[in-house]
Each structure stands twice: as C-alpha cells, then as structure tokens.
TIFI-434529 format. One line per 5 residues: number of its first residue (from 1); their letters; for each residue x, y, z of C-alpha. Coordinates in nm, 4 decimals. Example, Ala and Ser with C-alpha at 12.3 -4.5 7.8 and 13.67 -1.06 7.14 Angstrom:
1) AS) 1.2300:-0.4500:0.7800  1.3670:-0.1060:0.7140
//
This chain:
1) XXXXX) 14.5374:28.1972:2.6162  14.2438:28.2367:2.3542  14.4146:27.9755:2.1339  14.5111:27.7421:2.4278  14.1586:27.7499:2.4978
6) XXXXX) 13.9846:27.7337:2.1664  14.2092:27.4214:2.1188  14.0553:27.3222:2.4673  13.7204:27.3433:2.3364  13.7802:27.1467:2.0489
11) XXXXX) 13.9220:26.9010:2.2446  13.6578:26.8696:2.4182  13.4333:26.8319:2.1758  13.6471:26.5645:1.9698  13.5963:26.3965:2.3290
16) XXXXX) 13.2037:26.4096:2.3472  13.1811:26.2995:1.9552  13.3868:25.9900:2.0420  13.2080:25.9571:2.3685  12.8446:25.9737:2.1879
21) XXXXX) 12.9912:25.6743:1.9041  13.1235:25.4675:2.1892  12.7803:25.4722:2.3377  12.5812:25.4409:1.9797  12.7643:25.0765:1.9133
26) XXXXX) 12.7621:24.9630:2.2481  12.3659:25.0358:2.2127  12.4045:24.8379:1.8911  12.6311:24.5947:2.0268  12.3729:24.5294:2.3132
31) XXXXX) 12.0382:24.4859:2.0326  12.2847:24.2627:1.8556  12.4891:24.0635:2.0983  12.1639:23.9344:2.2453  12.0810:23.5486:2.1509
36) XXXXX) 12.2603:23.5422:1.8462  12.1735:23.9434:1.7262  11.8537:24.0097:1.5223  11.7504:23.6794:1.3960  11.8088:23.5356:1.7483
41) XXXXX) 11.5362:23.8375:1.8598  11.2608:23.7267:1.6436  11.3048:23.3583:1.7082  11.3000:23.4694:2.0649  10.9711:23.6120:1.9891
46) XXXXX) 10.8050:23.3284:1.7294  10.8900:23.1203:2.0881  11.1446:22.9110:1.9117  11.3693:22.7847:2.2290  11.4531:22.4881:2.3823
51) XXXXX) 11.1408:22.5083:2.5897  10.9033:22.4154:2.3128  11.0912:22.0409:2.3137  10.9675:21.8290:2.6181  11.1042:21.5830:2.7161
56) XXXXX) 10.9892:21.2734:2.9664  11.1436:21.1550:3.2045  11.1814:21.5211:3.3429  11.5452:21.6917:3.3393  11.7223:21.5536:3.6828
61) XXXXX) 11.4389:21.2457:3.7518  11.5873:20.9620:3.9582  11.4486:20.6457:4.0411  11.2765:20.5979:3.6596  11.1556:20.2453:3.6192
66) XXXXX) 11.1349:20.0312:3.3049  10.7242:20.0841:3.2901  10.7811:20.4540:3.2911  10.6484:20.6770:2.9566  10.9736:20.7962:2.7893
71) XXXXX) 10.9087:21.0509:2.4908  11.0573:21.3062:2.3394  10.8535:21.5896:2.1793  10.7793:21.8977:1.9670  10.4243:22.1133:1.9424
76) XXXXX) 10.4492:22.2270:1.5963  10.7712:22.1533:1.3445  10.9703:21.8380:1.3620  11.2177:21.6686:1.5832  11.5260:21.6358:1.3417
81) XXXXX) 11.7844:21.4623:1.6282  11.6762:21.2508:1.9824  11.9218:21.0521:2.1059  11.8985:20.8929:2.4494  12.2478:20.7291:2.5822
86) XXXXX) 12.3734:20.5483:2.8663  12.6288:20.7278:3.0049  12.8690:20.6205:3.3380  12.8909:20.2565:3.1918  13.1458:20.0423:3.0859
91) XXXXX) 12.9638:19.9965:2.7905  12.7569:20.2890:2.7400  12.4822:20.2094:2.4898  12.2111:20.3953:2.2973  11.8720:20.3323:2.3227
96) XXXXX) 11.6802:20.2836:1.9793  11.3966:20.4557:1.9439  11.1556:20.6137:1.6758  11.0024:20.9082:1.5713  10.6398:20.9412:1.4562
101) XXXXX) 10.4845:20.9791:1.1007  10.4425:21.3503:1.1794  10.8093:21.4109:1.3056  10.6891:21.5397:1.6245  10.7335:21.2557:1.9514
106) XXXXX) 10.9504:21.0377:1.9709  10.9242:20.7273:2.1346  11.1517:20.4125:2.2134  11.1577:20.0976:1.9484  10.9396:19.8088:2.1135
111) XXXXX) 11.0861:19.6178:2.3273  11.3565:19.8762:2.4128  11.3776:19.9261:2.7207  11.5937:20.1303:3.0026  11.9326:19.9796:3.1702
116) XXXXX) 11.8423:19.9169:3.5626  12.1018:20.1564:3.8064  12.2122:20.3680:3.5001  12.2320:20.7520:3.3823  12.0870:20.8606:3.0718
121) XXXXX) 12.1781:21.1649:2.8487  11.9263:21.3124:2.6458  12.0223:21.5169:2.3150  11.7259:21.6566:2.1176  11.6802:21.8993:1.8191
126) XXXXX) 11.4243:22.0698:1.6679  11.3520:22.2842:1.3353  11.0122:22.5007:1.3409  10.8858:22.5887:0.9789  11.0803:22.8806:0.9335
131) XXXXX) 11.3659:22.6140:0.9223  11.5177:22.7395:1.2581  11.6449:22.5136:1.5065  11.6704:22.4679:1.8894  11.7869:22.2439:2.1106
136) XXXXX) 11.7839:22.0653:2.4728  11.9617:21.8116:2.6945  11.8469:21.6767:2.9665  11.9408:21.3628:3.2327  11.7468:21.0879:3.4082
141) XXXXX) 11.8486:20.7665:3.6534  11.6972:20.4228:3.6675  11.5952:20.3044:3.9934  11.8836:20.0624:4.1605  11.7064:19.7315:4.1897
146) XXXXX) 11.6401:19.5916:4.5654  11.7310:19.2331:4.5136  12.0057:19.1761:4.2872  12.2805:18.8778:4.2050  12.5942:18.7714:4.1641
151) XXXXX) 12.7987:18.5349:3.9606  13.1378:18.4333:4.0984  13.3495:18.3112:3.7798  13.6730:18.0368:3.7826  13.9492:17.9686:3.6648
156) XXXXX) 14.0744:18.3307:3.7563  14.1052:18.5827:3.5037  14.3977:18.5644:3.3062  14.4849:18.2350:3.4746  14.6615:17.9571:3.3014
161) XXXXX) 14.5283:17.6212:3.3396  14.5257:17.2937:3.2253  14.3528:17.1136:2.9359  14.0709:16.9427:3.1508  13.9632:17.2334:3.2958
166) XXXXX) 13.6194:17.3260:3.3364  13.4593:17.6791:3.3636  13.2561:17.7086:3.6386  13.0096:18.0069:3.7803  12.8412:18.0108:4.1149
171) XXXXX) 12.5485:18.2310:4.2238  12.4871:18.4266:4.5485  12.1018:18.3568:4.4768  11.8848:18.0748:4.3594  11.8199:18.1204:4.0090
176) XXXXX) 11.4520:18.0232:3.8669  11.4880:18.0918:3.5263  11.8210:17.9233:3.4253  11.7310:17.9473:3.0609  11.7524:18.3619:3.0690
181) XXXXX) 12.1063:18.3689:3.2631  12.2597:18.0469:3.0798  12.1748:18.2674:2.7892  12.3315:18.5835:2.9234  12.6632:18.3764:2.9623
186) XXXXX) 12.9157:18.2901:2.6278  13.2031:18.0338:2.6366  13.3882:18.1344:2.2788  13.7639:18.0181:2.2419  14.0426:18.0605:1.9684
191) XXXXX) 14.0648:17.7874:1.8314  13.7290:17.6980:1.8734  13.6178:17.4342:2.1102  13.2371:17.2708:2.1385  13.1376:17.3870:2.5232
196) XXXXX) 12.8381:17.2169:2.7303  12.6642:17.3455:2.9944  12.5568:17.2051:3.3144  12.3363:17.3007:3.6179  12.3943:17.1831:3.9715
201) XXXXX) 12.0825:17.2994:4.1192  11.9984:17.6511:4.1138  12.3209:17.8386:4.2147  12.5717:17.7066:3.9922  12.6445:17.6406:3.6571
206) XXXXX) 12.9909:17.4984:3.4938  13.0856:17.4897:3.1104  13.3069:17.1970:3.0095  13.4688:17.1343:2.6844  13.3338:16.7966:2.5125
211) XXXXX) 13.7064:16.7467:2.3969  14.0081:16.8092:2.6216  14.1440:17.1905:2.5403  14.4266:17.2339:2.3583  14.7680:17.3593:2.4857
216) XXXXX) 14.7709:17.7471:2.4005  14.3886:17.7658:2.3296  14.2548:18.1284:2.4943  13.9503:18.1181:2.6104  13.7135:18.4397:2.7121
221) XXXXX) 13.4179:18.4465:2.9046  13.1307:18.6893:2.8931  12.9330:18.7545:3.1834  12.6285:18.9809:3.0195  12.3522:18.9255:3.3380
226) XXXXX) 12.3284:19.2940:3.3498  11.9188:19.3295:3.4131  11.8938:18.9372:3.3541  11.6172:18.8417:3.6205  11.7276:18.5360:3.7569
231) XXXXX) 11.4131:18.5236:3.9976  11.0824:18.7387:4.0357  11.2617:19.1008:4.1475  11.5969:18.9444:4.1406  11.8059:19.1254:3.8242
236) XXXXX) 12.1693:19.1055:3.7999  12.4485:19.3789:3.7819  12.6978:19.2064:3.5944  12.8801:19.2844:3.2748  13.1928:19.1931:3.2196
241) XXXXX) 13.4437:18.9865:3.0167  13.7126:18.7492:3.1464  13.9540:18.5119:2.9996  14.2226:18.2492:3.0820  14.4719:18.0643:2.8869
246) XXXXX) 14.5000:17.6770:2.8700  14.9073:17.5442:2.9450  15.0708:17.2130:2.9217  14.8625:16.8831:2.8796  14.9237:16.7108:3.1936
251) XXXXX) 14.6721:16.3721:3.2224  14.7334:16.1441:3.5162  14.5399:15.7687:3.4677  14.4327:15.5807:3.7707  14.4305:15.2023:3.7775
256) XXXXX) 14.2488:15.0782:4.1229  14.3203:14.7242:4.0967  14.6883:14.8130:4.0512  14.6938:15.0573:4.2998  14.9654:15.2469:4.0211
261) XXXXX) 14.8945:15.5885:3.8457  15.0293:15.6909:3.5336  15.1735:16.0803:3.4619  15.1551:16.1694:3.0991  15.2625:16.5366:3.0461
266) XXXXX) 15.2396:16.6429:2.6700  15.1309:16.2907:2.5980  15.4381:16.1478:2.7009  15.4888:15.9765:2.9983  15.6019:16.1114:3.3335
271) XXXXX) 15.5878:15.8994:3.5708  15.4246:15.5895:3.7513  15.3400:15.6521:4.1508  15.1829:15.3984:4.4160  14.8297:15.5082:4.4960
276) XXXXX) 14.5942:15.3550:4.7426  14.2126:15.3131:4.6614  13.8857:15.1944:4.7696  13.7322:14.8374:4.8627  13.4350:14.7100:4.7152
281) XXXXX) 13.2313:14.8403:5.0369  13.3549:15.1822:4.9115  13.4872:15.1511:4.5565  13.6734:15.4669:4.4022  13.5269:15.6764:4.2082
286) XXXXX) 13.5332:15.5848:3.8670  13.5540:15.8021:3.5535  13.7176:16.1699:3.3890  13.7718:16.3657:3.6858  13.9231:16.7360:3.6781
291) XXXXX) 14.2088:16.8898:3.9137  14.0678:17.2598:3.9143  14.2726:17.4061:4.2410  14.6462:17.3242:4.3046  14.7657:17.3876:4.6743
296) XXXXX) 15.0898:17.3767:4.8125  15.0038:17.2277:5.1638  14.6467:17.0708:5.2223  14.4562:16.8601:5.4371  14.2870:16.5607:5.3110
301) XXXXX) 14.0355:16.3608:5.5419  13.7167:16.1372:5.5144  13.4779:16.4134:5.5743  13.5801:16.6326:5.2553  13.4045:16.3210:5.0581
306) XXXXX) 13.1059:16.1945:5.2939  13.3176:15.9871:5.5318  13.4207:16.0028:5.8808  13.7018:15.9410:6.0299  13.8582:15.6663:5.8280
311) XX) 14.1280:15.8270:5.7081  14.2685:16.1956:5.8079
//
C-alpha cells in the first residue's frame, strides 16, 4: 500500500509539473501569438497600424462625385504602395495618381478623374522610420448619373453583310457635343478601309466606307461613351465592342429610262429584272443607295417615302 501510494504521489506530482509547463507556454504562447509576437507588441505601441493611413473618400462612401477630394495619406513615414482600381467592370481600370515630394499623400494625376456608377478598391501601404510597414483597404462608389444615353448600334453583332453597308448608331437623346461622342466611337477593319462619318441631326450618326468593303473584310466597332457627356448632365454608360463580317459582293444598277436593273453578284452578272420608276413630276431617286435590312414579306406604299396613296 505504501509503495502503491508513494508511486501515487509521484504521479501526481509528474501531473502538476506538466500541468504548470502547459500553462507557462500557453502564457508565452498568448505574449507571443498576439499581432505577430513581440515585434508586433511594440509596433502596436509606436502606433504603427493601419489607422495611421487615411484615406478619402471614407471606407464604404457611396454616391462620390468627380469634384470630390480623393487622397491617400500618411502622418509621419512614407506611403510606399496606393493603388486605387475599378473593380465590377468589364474593363476594370486603375486610376493614375501621384505621390508627393515628401512620400506622404497621395493624390490623383491631373486630369484623372473617377468612372461615373463604378466601385473602387483602395490598396495602400505604409513604412514608418523604423522600416515597419502597415497596411489598409478600403471601398468607395461613384454616384449613378440622373440623365444618361444610349447608342443603339447596326448591322447586328456578328452579322454578315454586304459590301455597301454602312454602320450606323442612333441615340435615345439629342446629343450637343457631337465632337466628344464621334470621338468616343472607332470604325477599325482588317484589311483596313478609310471610314467617314456623318451626322443626321443630333440623334444619329452612320460611318460609311469611302470604297465599297471587301468580301471577307471584319470589321469591329467600339462603343467607348462610358462618362462621354453628350449634353449638359447627360453622360453615357456605354462600353462595349461589336463586330460584323462583310459577305458576297452583290451590286444591283438601276437604269430609269430603261425601266431594267442589272444583278451583278461577285462582279459578274446575275440577272436583268423589269423595274418601274418615277416621272419627271416625281423622278427616282438618283445615286449609290444601300440595302441595309432584308425582309422576307414587306409592305411597300407611298407613305414610307413622303407620298400618299399612289401606290400601296
């Protein structure tokens, strides 16, 4: 019994000396395993942290317009890293900025400015004296402007037309300043092909090739009005890029006094059809005209061209 409890005691004892270590390095653990362990402690205490970096717009701000201060900045130290990105976007874009001769704010490159109805991410980074760094992220949202446009684009995308074809985009708005959304709007084809541009008052605007295209030419269209103001408080929404492909060469020549049209497909001829035409009251129509829409069934009467009822 003595031994069986001697042993006992020892146990016991092997117990408490284990007990007592376990609780020495989880004490240890805890001083250590706070922010990063010692160093972590005293940068805690030199007030080192992500809070020293502010940053304007403030974390979570909606509704930030393009006059708004935007600045990124530091107390003492530097700012080593600011980056401020569009996120949520098709084509999610940085904004440029700079920093200042002392390292410390940061500020956006002139004439910068912020995308309208978009979310921005910003990453910043900071390095005190002591050569220790911190860091913060924060978010913001442009305000959604109140009056905004449209551009509605044909051909289709991806369509395949023919080699007279002209590109032509019409607004939902009246556009004042033509100059900044003509701008905002590329015609580029493969092979290349000299486009000019055309208004028809101030809600449409077509692109037509000086020369006919050529059969297999692709063609893309960018539509960059994205924050283009087309009109005091009127900005667009648009970005996108669309494209068709040009077919077969199919030119059809008219000869009024003949009353005949020729079909050339490919530059050979077709065929010759009977066509009736105007009198010299109301002549036809003379000169290069383009077939943009091709219907199975349609209705053709006087009215679609000024007339009455002459004809239905």
């Amino acid at each position: 019994m003595r031994n069986m409890t001697k042993r006992a005691g020892v146990y016991r004892a092997a117990l408490l000396t284990r007990a007592g270590l376990i609780a020495a390095l989880t004490a240890l653990a805890g001083l250590t395993g706070c922010a990063g362990g010692p160093a972590a402690l005293l940068e805690s205490k030199a007030g080192t942290s992500a809070d020293t970096i502010t940053v304007t717009p403030a974390d979570g701000a909606k509704g930030v317009v393009r006059t708004d201060r935007i600045q990124v900045g530091v107390p003492d130290g530097r700012l080593e890293r600011v980056k401020v990105t569009q996120v949520e976007d098709a084509r999610p874009a940085e904004l440029p900025g700079r920093l200042s001769a002392d390292g410390r704010t940061w500020t956006p490159s002139a004439g910068a400015v912020v995308a309208l109805a978009a979310r921005y991410r910003v990453d910043a980074v900071a390095v005190d004296g002591a050569g220790r760094r911190s860091a913060r992220h924060t978010t913001f949202t442009t305000a959604v402007p109140e009056n905004r446009f449209t551009a509605y684009f044909s051909p289709e995308n991806r369509a395949t037309v023919g080699t007279g074809m002209i590109i032509s985009v019409d607004f939902n708005r009246e556009v004042r300043d033509r100059a900044a959304v003509q701008r905002a709007i590329t015609v580029t084809s493969d092979p290349p092909v000299e486009v000019a541009a055309h208004w028809f008052g101030r809600d449409r605007l077509d692109f037509r090739p000086r020369e006919y295209w050529q059969p297999g030419t692709e063609v893309t269209v960018e539509l960059a009005l994205r924050d283009v103001q087309a009109a005091p408080g009127v900005f667009g929404m648009q970005h996108k890029t669309v494209g068709f492909t040009v077919g077969r060469s199919q030119v059809s020549l008219v000869d009024a006094e003949e009353h005949t049209m020729e079909v050339r497909r490919d530059g050979e001829p077709l065929s010759t059809l009977p066509i009736t035409a105007g009198d010299a009251k109301n002549p036809t129509y003379n000169g290069k005209m383009v077939v943009t829409e091709l219907h199975d069934v349609t209705r053709m009467n006087g009215g679609s061209v000024g007339f009455g009822a002459e004809y239905d």
